[in-house]
C-alpha positions, 0 to 999 in steps of 0.5 A: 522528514516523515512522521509515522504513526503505528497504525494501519490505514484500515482495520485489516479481518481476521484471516482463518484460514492460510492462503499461501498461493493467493499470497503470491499473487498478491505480491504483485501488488506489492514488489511488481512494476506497478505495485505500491514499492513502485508508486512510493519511490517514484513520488519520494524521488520527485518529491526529493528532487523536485525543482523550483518548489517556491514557483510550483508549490502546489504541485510539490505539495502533491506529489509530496503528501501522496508520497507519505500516503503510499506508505501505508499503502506499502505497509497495509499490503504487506500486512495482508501478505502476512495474514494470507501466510499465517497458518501454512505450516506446522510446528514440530520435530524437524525430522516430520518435515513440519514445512513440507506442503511448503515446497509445492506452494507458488512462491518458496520464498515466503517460507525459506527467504522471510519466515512467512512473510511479505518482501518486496518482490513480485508475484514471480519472486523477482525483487523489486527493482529501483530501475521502475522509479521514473523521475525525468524532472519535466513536472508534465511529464513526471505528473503524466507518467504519475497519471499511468502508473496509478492506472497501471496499478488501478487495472492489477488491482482489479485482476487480484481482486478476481483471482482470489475471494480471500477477505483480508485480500479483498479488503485491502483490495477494495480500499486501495482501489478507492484509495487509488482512485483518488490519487488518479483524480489528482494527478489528471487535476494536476495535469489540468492545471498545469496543461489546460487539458481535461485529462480527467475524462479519461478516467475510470480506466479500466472502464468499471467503476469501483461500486463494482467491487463489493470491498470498495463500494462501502469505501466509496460510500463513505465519500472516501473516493472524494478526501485526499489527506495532506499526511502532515500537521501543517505542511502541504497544504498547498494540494487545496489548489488543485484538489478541488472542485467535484469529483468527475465521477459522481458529481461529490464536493472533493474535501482536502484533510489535514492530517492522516485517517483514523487508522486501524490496529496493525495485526501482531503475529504469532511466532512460527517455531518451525521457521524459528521466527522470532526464534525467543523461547519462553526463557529468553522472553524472561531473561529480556524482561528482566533486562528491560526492567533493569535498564529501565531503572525498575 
């Protein structure tokens, strides 16, 4: 079961002015082959169909926890998506075309499919696909291919970052690639482990630290880079057997968290008459009330 919380995993700034385009872009890291849908359903489904869990127990607890992470990780980009696109239109009579810079903007679908918001596509507008989940059931191979994938989506994140200066992007940016990092860390710990191999020599991959990037480089000076949270009240704790040790890049204790960060406000938006989202005018939001009340018993 998963235990959600109505927060996000950081506080997200205000965005002043509409960024549609960069949007798009930043639908890779959401709906693409490497983007956090991708990263959530390959852990939930080994985690769902992982084998032998009482033998391997701190591997389970691993894929498991990280698993309940991206979560938020979906859930945090696409809040930024929001953000980015709040503002592009206008509202009025439907005959101004109150929509009309829309149709020259890098992805349509934001504004005729979503109302103006994320959905689980790629930077291109093609839907995410279950066909990216990789779930062999050989814990080497699936932990190796979980190693790729983090620094698959390690290296889009790092070109998103320098495609756009927008500071709801940059932010989000700057925390996941920490964030990121430290699951990269685990899963070569992991492999390690289980493998005797030092994969954690490898890394950073790219080859550029994240104290490169404005964004992340107060993240890593926090000692984010070194926590990685059990996401539960008391279950996982099992990752303590592998998340250990120092951190291969800058020598700090690695700290296992029980439980999920502090968080941050999840942003509220405004309705979009022109998209007629959430389409309830002032009327209907009386008449609503009046029925909560009602059936509250008020």
């Amino acid at each position: 079961m998963f235990k959600r919380i109505d927060k996000l995993l950081i506080d997200l700034p205000e965005s002043k002015n509409p960024d549609p385009n960069a949007a798009a872009a930043v639908q890779e890291l959401l709906g693409g082959k490497f983007g956090e849908m991708s990263t959530l359903n390959n852990y939930m489904y080994q985690s769902f169909n992982f084998r032998t869990k009482k033998k391997l127990r701190p591997f389970y607890d691993l894929v498991a926890s990280i698993t309940a992470e991206e979560f938020g990780h979906v859930e945090l980009v696409s809040n930024t998506i929001n953000l980015m696109l709040e503002g592009s239109t206008f509202p009025g009579d439907p005959d101004i075309t109150p929509m009309q810079d829309a149709k020259d903007l890098r992805n349509t679908q934001h504004f005729i499919a979503t109302a103006q918001t994320a959905y689980p596509f790629d930077s291109m507008g093609k839907a995410w696909t279950g066909e990216n989940v990789f779930n062999s059931g050989n814990l080497i191979l699936d932990l190796l291919h979980n190693f790729f994938l983090e620094c698959g989506a390690r290296t889009h994140k790092m070109r998103v970052y320098q495609m756009t200066d927008n500071p709801v992007a940059r932010e989000m940016i700057g925390y996941l690639l920490v964030r990121g990092g430290v699951h990269v860390v685990a899963y070569a710990k992991a492999l390690e482990i289980a493998t005797g191999v030092d994969v954690t020599k490898l890394v950073p991959i790219p080859n550029l630290s994240n104290k490169s990037f404005d964004a992340a480089r107060k993240y890593e000076d926090q000692g984010v880079h070194r926590r990685l949270y059990t996401f539960s009240d008391a279950d996982y704790m099992g990752i303590a057997k592998i998340w250990k040790g120092t951190h291969p890049e800058d020598g700090g204790n690695l700290e296992v968290i029980e439980g999920t960060p502090k968080g941050g406000k999840i942003p509220d938006l405004e309705e979009v008459t022109e998209e007629f989202a959430p389409g309830i005018g002032p009327d209907e939001f009386a008449e609503i009330a009046k029925r909560l009340q009602r059936n509250a018993g008020l």
